[in-house]
C-alpha positions in Angstrom: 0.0 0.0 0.0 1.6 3.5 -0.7 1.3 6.2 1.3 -1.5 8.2 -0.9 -3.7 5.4 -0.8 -3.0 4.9 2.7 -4.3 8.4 3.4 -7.0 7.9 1.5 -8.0 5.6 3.8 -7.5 7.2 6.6 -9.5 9.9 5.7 -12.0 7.8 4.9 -12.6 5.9 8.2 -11.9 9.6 10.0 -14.3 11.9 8.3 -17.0 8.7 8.0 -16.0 8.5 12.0 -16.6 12.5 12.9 -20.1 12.4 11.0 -20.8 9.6 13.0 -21.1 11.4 16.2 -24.6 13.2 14.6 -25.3 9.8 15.9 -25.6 10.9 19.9 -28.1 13.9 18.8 -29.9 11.4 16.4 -30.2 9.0 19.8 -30.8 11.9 21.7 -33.9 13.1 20.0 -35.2 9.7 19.5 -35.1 8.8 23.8 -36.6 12.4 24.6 -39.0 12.4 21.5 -37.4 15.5 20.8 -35.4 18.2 18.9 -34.8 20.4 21.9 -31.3 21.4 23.0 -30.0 20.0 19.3 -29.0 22.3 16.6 -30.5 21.8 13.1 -28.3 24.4 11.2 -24.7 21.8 11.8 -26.7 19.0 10.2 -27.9 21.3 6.8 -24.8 23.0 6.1 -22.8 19.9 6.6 -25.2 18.4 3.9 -24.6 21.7 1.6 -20.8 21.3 1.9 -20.6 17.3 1.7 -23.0 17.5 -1.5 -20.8 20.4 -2.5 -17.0 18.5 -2.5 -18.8 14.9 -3.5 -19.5 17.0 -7.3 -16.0 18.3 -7.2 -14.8 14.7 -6.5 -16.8 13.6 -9.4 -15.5 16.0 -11.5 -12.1 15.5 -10.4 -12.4 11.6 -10.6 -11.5 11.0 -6.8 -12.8 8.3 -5.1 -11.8 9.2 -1.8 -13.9 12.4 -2.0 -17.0 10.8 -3.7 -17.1 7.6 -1.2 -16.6 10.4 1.9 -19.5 12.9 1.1 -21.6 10.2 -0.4 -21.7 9.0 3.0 -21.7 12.3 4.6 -24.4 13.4 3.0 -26.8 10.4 3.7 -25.7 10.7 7.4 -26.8 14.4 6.8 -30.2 13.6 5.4 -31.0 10.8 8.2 -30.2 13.5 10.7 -32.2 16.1 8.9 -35.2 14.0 8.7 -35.0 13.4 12.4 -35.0 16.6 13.7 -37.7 17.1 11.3 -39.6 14.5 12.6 -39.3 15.6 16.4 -38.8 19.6 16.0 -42.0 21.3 17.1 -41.3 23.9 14.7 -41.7 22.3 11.2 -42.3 25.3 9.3 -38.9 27.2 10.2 -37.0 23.7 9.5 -38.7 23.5 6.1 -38.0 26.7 5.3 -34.3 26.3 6.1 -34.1 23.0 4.1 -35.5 24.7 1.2 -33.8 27.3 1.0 -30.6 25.1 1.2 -31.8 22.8 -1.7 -32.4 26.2 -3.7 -28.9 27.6 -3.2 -27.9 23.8 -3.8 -30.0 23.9 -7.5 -28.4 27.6 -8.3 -25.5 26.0 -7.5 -25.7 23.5 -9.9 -27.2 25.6 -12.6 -24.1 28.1 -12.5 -21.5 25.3 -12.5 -23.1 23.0 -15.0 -24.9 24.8 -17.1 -23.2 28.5 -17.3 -19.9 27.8 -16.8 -19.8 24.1 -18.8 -16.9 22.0 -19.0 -12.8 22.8 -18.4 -10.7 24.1 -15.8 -12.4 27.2 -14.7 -15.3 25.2 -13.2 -13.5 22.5 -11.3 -11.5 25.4 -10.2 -14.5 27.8 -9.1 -16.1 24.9 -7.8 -12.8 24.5 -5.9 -12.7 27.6 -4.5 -16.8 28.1 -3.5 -16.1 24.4 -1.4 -12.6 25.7 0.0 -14.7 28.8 1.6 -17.2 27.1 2.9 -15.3 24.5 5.0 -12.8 26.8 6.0 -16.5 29.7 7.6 -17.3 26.2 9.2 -14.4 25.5 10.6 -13.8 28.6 12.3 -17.3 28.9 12.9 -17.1 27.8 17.0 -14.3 30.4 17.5 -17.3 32.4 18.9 -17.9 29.5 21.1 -14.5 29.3 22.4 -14.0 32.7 23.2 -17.0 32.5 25.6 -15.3 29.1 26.8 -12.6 31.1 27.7 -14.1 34.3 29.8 -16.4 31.3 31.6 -13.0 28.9 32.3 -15.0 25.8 31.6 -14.9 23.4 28.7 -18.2 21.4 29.4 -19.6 22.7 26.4 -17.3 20.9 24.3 -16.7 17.3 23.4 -13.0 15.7 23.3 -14.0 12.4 21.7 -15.1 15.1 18.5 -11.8 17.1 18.9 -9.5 14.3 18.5 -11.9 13.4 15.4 -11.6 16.4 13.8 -7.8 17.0 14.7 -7.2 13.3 12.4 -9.9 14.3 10.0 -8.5 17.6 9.2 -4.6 16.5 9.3 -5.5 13.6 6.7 -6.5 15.9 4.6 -4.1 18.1 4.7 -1.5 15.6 3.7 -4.1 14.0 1.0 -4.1 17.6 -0.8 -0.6 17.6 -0.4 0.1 15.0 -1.9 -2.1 15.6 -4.8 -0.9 18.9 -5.4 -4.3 20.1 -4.4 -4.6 23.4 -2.5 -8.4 23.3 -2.6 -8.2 20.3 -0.5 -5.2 20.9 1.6 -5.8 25.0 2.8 -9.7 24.7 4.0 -8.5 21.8 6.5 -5.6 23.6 7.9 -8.2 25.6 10.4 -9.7 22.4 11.6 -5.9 21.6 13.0 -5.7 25.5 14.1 -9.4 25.0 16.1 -8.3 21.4 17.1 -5.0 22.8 19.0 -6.6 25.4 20.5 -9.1 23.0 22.2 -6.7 21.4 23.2 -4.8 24.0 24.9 -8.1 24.8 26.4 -8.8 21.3 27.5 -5.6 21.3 29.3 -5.8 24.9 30.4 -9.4 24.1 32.6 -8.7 20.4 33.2 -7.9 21.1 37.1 -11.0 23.1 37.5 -13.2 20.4 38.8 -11.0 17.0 39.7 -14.5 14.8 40.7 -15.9 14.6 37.2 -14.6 14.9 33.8 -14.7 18.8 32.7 -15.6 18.2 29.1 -18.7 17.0 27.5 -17.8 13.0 26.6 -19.6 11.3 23.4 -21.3 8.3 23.8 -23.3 6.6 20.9 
């Protein structure tokens, strides 16, 4: 096995392993018969942006890419679906699904249709996918700025950190290998978030020594 199909398949049992933990919420909802103290927006973007890189990876003829969002983006839908399914509010969670699936069909319009075949689209596409990952990776910095002025990390989970530190690190070296900056760049934040939870998590681990001062995972 060389070493870039050997991080080919690392990223795929990483990623497939950090979209996995939607599990908890989906198990979650399901005991309480309900939606409450779960976020629905995490679960549609994700969908967006897995849909997103799984055309670039067809497009680009990568099977590492195509097998990964495939997968992400039925894990997605299930998850989508179930908060649907429990939310009280149906008509804002409708709204916000079809609003994604519109952006998702101008999307497709512009990229297929407009622009056509040849370099500039895989490119744009690139580029459109690159942004996205990289606002949702630096997304919780708000999160962890109030982590900080409250000295606690219960509101995060170290079972998703280390996920996401592998996940994004793989693909840093994947796109490095490949020469592929569209790939590589957006998951250098994910390492830059990872570390600093890290750091946080060793920062406020002495702040209460009875029980564990993070938010485990279980599924």
């Amino acid at each position: 096995m060389d070493f870039l199909q050997f991080l080919s398949w690392t990223c795929i049992v990483f990623t497939v392993g950090m979209f996995s933990t939607g599990l908890t919420d989906l198990k979650k909802m399901r005991a309480s018969q309900s939606s409450d103290n779960v976020q629905f927006l995490p679960f549609l973007t994700t969908c967006l942006n897995n849909l997103g890189w799984f055309y670039y990876g067809m497009l680009k003829k990568d099977a590492t890419l195509v097998i990964v969002n495939s997968i992400g983006a039925s894990l997605q839908s299930l998850y989508i679906l179930t908060y649907w399914h429990y939310t009280k509010n149906r008509r804002h969670v409708s709204t916000q699904t079809l609003t994604g699936i519109a952006v998702l069909c101008a999307g497709w319009l512009y990229f297929s249709v407009i622009l056509g075949q040849g370099d500039t689209r895989l490119a744009q596409l690139g580029l459109v996918c690159s942004v996205f990952t990289i606002s949702m990776y630096l997304s919780p910095l708000t999160d962890l700025v109030e982590i900080i002025r409250g000295g606690s990390v219960e509101r995060l989970s170290f079972p998703l950190t280390v996920a996401t530190m592998l996940t994004s690190t793989s693909w840093t070296l994947y796109g490095l290998q490949l020469q592929d900056f569209y790939i590589m760049v957006p998951n250098m934040p994910g390492i830059l978030t990872s570390l600093i939870r890290f750091y946080l998590f060793w920062k406020f681990a002495s702040t209460n020594q009875d029980k564990p001062s993070y938010k485990t995972l279980q599924i």
